[in-house]
C-alpha positions in Angstrom: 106.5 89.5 126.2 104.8 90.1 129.4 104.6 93.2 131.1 104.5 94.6 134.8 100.9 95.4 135.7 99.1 97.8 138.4 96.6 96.7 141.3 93.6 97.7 138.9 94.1 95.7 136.3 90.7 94.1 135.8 90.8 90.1 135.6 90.8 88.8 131.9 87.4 87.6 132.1 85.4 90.7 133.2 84.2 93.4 131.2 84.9 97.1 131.9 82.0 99.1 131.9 84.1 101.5 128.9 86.6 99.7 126.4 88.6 102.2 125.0 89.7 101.0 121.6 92.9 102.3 120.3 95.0 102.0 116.7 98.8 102.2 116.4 99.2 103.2 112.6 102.2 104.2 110.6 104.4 103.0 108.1 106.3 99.7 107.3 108.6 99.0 110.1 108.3 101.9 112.4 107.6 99.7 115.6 104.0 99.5 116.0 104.3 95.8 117.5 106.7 96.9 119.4 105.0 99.6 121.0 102.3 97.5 121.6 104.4 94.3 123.0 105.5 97.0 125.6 102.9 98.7 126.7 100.2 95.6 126.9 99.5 93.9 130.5 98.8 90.8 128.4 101.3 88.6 125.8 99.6 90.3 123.1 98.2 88.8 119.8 100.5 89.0 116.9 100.3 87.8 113.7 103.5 88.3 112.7 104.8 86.4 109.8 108.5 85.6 108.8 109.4 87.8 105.4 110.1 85.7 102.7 111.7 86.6 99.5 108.4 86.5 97.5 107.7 89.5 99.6 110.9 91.7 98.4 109.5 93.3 95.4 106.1 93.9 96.9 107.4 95.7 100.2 109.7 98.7 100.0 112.7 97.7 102.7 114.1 100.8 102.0 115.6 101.6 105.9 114.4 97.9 107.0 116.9 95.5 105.5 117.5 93.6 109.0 113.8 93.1 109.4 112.8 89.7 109.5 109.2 89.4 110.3 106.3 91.6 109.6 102.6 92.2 110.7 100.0 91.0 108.6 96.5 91.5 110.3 96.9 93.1 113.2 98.3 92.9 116.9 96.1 93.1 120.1 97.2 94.2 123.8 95.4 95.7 126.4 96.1 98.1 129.5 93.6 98.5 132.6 92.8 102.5 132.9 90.9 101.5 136.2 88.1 99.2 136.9 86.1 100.6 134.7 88.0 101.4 131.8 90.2 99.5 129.7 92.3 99.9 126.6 92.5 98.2 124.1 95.2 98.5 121.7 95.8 97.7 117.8 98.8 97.5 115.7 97.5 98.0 111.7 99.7 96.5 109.3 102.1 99.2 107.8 102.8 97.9 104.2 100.4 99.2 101.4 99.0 95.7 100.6 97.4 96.0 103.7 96.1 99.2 103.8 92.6 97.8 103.0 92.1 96.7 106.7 92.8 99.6 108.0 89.0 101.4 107.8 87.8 98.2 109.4 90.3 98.6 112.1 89.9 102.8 112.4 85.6 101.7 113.3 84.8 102.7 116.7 88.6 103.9 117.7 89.0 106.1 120.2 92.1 107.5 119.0 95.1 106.9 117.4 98.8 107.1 117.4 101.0 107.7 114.0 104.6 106.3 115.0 107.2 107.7 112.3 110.6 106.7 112.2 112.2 109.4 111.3 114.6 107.5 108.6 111.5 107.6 106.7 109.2 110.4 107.4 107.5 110.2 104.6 106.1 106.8 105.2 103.7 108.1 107.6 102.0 110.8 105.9 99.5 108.3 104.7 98.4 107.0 107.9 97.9 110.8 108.8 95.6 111.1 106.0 93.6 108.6 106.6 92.9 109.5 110.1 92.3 113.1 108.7 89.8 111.8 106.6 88.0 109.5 109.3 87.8 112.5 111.8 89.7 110.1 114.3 92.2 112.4 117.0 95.6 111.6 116.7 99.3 112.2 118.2 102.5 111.5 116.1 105.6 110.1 118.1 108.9 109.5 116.2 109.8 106.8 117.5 113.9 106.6 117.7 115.6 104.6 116.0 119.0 106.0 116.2 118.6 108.1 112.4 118.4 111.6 111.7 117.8 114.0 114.2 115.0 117.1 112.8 113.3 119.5 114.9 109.8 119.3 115.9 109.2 122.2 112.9 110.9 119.9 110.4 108.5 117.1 111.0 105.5 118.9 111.2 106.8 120.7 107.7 107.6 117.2 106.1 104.1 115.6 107.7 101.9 118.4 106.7 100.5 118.3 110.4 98.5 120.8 112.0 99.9 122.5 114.5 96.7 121.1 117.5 98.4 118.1 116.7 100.6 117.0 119.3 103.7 115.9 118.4 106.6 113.9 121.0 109.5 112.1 120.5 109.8 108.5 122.0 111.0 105.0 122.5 108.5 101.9 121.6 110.9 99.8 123.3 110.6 101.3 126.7 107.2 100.8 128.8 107.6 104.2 130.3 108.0 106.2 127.3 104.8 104.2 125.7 102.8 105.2 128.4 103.5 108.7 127.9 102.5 108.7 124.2 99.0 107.2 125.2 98.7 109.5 128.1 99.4 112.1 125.5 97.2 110.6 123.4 94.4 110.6 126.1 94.3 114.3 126.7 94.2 114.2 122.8 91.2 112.6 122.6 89.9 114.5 126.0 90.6 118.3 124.3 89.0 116.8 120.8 85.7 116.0 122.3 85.5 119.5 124.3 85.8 121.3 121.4 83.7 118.5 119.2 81.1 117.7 121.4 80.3 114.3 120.0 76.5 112.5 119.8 75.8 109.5 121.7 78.2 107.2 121.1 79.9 103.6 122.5 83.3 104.8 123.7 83.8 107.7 125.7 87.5 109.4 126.5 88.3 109.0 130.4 88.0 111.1 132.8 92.0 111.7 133.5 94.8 109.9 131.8 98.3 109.9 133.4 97.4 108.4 137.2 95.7 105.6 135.9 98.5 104.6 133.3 100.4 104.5 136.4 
C-alpha cells in the first residue's frame, strides 16, 4: 500500500543526517502492520505469513478469529521528518513466540508506540513492561476496533500506566490519525530527554514534530 507523500521527502537513496528509529509494539493482532502500511511513504516491508492450522494451539486467537495472516519478523516503513530527519518505523511481532526479537528490535529506538485493542487490554501490558524495563519513552493508543468503549482512567487502571504517559485513542487505518500518534509520540520522546538529559548518543528527538508530519 502506497501512501501520499510531502515535498521533503528525501529520495530513497540518500541518507538523512538523523534516522529516527521507531518500534510499533503491542499484542497479537492489534494492528501494528496496519499502522505502519498507513503511515509509511514507502510499500513497506512485511513479512507477513498466512496462519495455518499448525499455528492454532500456539497463538491465542482469542478476539482474532478472522485473522488470516500474521507478522513474523518484523515490518519496515519510513516517513521523511525533513531533509534531515527521517523515521523509520518497525512493527515487532505480537505473539509470545516471538517475543525474543523484540530486545534486538527495542536497540537504538527512539521511541515507541504500544497499540492496544481494547477487546484485549490485557495483551499489551507486556509490551509496556518491556519498554519500562529498557528505559525506552512510550505512548499507548487504543487503537479502535469497534469493541468496548472504557475511559481513559479504565485503561490506565487495567495497563498499570503512569500517569506522564500519554495516552490517545486512534485509528491505524487512517493516515491522519497515525500521524497524530507519532506526533504524539515525538513530543514524548522530546519532554523525556528534557527531563533525562541523555549522554552522547546516535539518534536525537527532532526539533518539532507536528509541521514536519505534515
Amino acid at each position: 500500500m502506497d501512501s501520499a507523500t510531502s515535498d521533503t521527502r528525501a529520495p530513497l537513496g540518500a541518507q538523512a543526517d538523523n534516522g529516527l528509529k521507531i518500534v510499533v509494539v503491542g499484542g497479537f493482532g492489534v494492528g501494528k502492520t496496519t499502522l505502519v502500511r498507513s503511515v509509511s511513504e514507502i510499500r513497506p516491508l512485511s513479512t507477513e505469513e498466512t496462519m495455518t492450522r499448525a499455528g492454532e494451539g500456539v497463538d491465542d486467537l482469542n478476539g482474532v478469529h478472522g485473522k488470516s495472516a500474521t507478522t513474523v519478523a518484523f515490518d519496515f516503513g519510513r516517513i521523511t521528518l525533513d531533509a534531515h530527519n527521517v523515521l523509520y518505523l518497525f512493527g515487532a511481532p505480537g505473539q509470545e513466540r516471538f517475543w525474543f526479537l523484540w530486545d534486538r528490535l527495542f536497540s537504538g529506538t527512539l521511541g515507541a508506540v504500544v497499540l492496544v485493542d481494547t477487546r484485549r487490554i490485557d495483551e499489551s501490558w507486556y509490551a509496556i513492561d518491556r519498554l519500562e524495563r529498557h528505559g525506552t519513552p512510550f505512548i499507548v493508543a487504543c487503537n479502535d476496533f469497534g469493541g468496548p468503549r472504557h475511559t481513559p482512567d479504565e485503561v490506565r487502571t487495567a495497563l498499570d500506566l503512569d500517569p506522564q504517559v500519554p495516552l490517545i485513542d486512534c485509528d491505524a487505518r487512517s493516515r491522519e490519525s497515525a500521524k497524530q500518534v507519532l506526533i504524539t509520540l515525538v513530543e514524548q520522546v522530546r519532554r523525556h530527554h528534557a527531563a533525562h538529559p541523555p549522554a552522547p548518543a546516535r539518534f536525537q528527538a527532532p526539533r518539532s514534530s507536528e509541521q514536519e508530519l505534515v
